[in-house]
C-alpha positions as CSV (number, residue, x, y, z in Angstrom):
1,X,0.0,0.0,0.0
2,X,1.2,3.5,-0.9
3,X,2.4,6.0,2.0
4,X,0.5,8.3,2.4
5,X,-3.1,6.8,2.3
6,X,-3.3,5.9,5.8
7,X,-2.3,2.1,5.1
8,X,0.6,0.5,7.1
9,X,3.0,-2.1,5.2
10,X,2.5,-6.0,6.5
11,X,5.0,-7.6,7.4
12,X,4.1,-11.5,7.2
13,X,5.8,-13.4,10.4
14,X,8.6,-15.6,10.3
15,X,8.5,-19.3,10.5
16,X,10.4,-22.8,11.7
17,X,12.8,-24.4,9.3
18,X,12.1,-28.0,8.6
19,X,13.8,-29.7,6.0
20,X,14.3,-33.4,6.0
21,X,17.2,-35.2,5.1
22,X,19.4,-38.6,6.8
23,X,19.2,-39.5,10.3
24,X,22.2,-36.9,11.1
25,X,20.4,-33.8,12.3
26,X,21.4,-30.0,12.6
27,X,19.8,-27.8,14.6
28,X,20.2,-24.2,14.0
29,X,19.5,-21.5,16.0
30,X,19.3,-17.9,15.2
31,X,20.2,-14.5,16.3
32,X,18.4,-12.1,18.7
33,X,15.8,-9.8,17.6
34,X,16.2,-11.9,14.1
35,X,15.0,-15.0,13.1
36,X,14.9,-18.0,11.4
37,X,15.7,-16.2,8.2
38,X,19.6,-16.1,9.8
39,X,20.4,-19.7,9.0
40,X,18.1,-20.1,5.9
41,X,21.0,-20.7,3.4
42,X,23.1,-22.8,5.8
43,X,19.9,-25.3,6.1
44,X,19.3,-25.2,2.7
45,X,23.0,-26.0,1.7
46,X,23.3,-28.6,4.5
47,X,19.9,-30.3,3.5
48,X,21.0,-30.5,0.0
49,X,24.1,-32.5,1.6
50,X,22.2,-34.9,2.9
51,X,21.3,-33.3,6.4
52,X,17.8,-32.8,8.4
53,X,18.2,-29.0,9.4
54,X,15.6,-27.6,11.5
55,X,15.6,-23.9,13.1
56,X,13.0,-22.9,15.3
57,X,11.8,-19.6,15.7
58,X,12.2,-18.9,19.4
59,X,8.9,-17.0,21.3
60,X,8.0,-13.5,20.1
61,X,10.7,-13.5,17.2
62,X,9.7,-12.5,13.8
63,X,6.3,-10.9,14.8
64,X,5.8,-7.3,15.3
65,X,8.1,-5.7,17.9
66,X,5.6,-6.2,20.9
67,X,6.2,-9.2,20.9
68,X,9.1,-9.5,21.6
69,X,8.7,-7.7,25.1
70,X,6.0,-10.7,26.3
71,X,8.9,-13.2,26.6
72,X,12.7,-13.3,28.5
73,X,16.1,-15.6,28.1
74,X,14.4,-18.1,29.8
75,X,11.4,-18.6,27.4
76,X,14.1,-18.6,24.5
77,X,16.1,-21.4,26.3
78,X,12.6,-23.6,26.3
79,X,12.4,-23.0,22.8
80,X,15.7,-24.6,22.5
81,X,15.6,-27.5,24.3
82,X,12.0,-28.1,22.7
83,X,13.6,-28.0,19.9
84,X,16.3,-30.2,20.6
85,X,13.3,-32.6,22.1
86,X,12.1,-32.4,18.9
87,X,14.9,-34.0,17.0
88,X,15.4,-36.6,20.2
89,X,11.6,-37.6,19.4
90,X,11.7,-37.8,15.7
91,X,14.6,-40.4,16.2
92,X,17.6,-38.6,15.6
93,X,20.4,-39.7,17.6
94,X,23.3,-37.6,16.0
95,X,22.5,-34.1,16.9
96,X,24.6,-31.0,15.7
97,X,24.2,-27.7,16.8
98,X,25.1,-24.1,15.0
99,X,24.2,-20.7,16.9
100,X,24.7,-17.3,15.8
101,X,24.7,-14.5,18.5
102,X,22.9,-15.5,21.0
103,X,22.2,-18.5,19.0
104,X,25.4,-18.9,19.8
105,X,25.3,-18.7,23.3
106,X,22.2,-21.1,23.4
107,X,24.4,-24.2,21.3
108,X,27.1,-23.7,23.9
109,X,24.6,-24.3,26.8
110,X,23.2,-27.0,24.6
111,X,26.4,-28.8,24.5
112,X,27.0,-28.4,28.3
113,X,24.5,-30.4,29.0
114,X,22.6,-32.9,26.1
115,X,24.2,-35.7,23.7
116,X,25.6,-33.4,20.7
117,X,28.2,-34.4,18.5
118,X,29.3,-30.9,17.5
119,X,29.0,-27.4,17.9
120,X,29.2,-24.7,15.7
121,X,29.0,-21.1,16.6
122,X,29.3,-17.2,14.8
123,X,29.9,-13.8,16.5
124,X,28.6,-14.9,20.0
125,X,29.2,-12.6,22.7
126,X,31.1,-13.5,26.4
127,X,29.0,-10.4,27.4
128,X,26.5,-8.4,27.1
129,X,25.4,-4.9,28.9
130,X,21.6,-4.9,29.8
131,X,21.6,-1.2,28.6
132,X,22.8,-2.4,25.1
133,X,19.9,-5.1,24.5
134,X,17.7,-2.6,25.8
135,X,19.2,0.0,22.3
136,X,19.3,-3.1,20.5
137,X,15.6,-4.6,20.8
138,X,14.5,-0.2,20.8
139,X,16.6,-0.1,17.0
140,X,14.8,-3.1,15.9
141,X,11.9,-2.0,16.7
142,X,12.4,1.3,15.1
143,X,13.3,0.0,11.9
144,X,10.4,-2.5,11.9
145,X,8.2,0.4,12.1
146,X,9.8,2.1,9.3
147,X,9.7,-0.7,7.4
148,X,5.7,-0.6,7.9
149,X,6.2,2.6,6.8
150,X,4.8,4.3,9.8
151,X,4.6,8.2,10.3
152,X,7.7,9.6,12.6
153,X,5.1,10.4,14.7
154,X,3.3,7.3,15.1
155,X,6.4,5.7,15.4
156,X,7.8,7.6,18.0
157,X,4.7,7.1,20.2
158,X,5.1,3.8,19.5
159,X,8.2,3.5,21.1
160,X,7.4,4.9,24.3
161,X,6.7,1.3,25.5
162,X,9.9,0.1,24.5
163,X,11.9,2.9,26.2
164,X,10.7,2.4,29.1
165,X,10.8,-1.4,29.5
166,X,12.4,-2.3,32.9
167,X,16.0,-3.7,32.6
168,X,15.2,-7.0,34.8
169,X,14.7,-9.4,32.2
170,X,18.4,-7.8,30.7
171,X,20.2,-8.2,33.5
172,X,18.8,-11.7,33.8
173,X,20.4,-12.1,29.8
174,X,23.5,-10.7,30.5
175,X,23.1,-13.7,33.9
176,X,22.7,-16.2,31.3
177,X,25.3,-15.4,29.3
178,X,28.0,-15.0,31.7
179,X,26.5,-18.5,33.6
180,X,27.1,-20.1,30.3
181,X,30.1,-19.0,29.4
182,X,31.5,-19.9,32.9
183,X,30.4,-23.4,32.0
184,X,32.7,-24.0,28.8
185,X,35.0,-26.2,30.6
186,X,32.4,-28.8,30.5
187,X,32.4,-29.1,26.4
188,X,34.1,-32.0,25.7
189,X,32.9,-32.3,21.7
190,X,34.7,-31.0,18.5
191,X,33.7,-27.4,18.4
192,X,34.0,-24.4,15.8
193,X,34.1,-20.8,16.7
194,X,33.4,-18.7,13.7
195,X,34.2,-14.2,13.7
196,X,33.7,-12.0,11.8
197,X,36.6,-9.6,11.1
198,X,34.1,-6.4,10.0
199,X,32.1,-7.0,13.2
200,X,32.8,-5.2,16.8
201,X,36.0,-6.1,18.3
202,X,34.4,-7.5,21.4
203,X,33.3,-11.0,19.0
204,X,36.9,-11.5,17.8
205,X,38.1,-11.4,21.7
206,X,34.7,-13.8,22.5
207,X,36.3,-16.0,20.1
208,X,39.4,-16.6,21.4
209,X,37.9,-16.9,24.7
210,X,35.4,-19.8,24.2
211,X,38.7,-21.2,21.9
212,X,40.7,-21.3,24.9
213,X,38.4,-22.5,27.7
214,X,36.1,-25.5,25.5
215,X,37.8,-28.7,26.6
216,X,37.4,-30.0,23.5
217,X,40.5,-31.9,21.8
218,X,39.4,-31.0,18.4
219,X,38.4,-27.3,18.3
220,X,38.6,-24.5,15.1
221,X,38.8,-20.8,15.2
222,X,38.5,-19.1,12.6
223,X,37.7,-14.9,11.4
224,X,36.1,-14.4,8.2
225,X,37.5,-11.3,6.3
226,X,34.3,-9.8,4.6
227,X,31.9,-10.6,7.5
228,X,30.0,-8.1,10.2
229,X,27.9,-9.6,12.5
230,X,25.6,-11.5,10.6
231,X,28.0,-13.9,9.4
232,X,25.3,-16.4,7.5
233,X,23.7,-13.4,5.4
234,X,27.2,-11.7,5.0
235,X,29.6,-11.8,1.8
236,X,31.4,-14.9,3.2
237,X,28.4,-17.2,3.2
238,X,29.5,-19.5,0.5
239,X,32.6,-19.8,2.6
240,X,31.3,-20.4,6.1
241,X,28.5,-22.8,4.6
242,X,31.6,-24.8,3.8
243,X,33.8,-24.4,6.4
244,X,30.9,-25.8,8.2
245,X,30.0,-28.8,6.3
246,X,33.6,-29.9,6.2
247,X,34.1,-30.0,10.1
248,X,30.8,-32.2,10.4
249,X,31.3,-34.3,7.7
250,X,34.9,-35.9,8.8
């Protein structure tokens, strides 16, 4: 609909990734604020391998903004090991994980405690201050709105309710994501810690961090020279798709 005529843009909501392949599953888990169209590619490459990929679109993701603000770290966890349920109860006993972001974060908890046999992770953070999710989920929902081609003034009413959103459920991220990172010494499984070089420096120095505290005897770093954050939409996408499907499929 035209601007201008008192219509507003609609954005149709995202959706789980399902595709079914052998009896050697990936689960793929996306990025905060995003969803599941992060790992898209990657499941459709790795399904066209031969693997069942499946990425589920954690609670209040890919909706309209508001949505987002009914659910907490805790809620996206449940989604995860659902998810990973999910797989157990289709029949899949060989489980692989790849997260992105906080995606990331969620795969490493994963492999802390459940039967995976490797994890995969992009530009996940060691920390994260509750001020700078509060910017990040207010910038989303910004450019949602403008994407719906809202008024500046109807969009800056809307986002009264975002600015002033308590931190609680923040701090209680940036909890979970120091609890889990405390918790690396208990990986044991081959793991892959993908960067990208474009991206804040903070990633890079995540990196080398999980690198150095997994336990795991086989373990890759690697940075990826064209990538920002989004490493699975970026200019190295080819690459990293490969990069991944040759440290699963030794």
């Amino acid at each position: 609909m035209k601007k201008g005529f008192g219509f507003v843009i609609k954005i149709l909501p995202a959706t789980e990734i399902y595709l079914k392949g052998d009896n050697h599953a990936v689960l793929l888990l996306h990025s905060f604020t995003s969803h599941t169209r992060d790992m898209k590619k990657v499941a459709t490459e790795l399904n066209k391998k031969g693997y069942t990929c499946y990425a589920p679109l954690y609670s209040g993701h890919g909706q309209t903004p508001e949505q987002l603000l009914q659910y907490n770290v805790n809620d996206w966890w449940q989604d995860v090991i659902k998810a990973y349920q999910f797989l157990k109860n289709e029949g899949f006993q060989k489980i692989t994980v790849i997260g992105l972001s906080i995606g990331g974060i969620f795969a490493l908890r994963l492999a802390q405690f459940k039967k995976i046999e490797h994890v995969i992770v992009l530009s996940v953070p060691i920390d994260r201050d509750p001020e700078r999710l509060k910017k990040r989920i207010i910038d989303y929902a910004n450019n949602y709105k403008k994407i719906e081609e809202k008024s500046a003034l109807q969009i800056s009413h809307e986002l009264e309710v975002f600015h002033q959103m308590p931190l609680d459920s923040l701090i209680e991220f940036q909890e979970f994501i120091r609890s889990t990172i405390q918790g690396l010494d208990k990986i044991t499984i081959p793991s892959a810690i993908f960067y990208g070089i474009q991206d804040d420096k903070l990633y890079s120095i995540s990196a080398y961090t999980i690198y150095k505290n997994v336990n795991s005897s086989e373990k890759l770093i690697k940075g990826f020279k064209q990538s920002k954050h989004l490493m699975t939409l970026g200019k190295d996408q080819t690459e990293i798709i490969n990069e991944i499907f040759g440290f699963i499929d030794k």
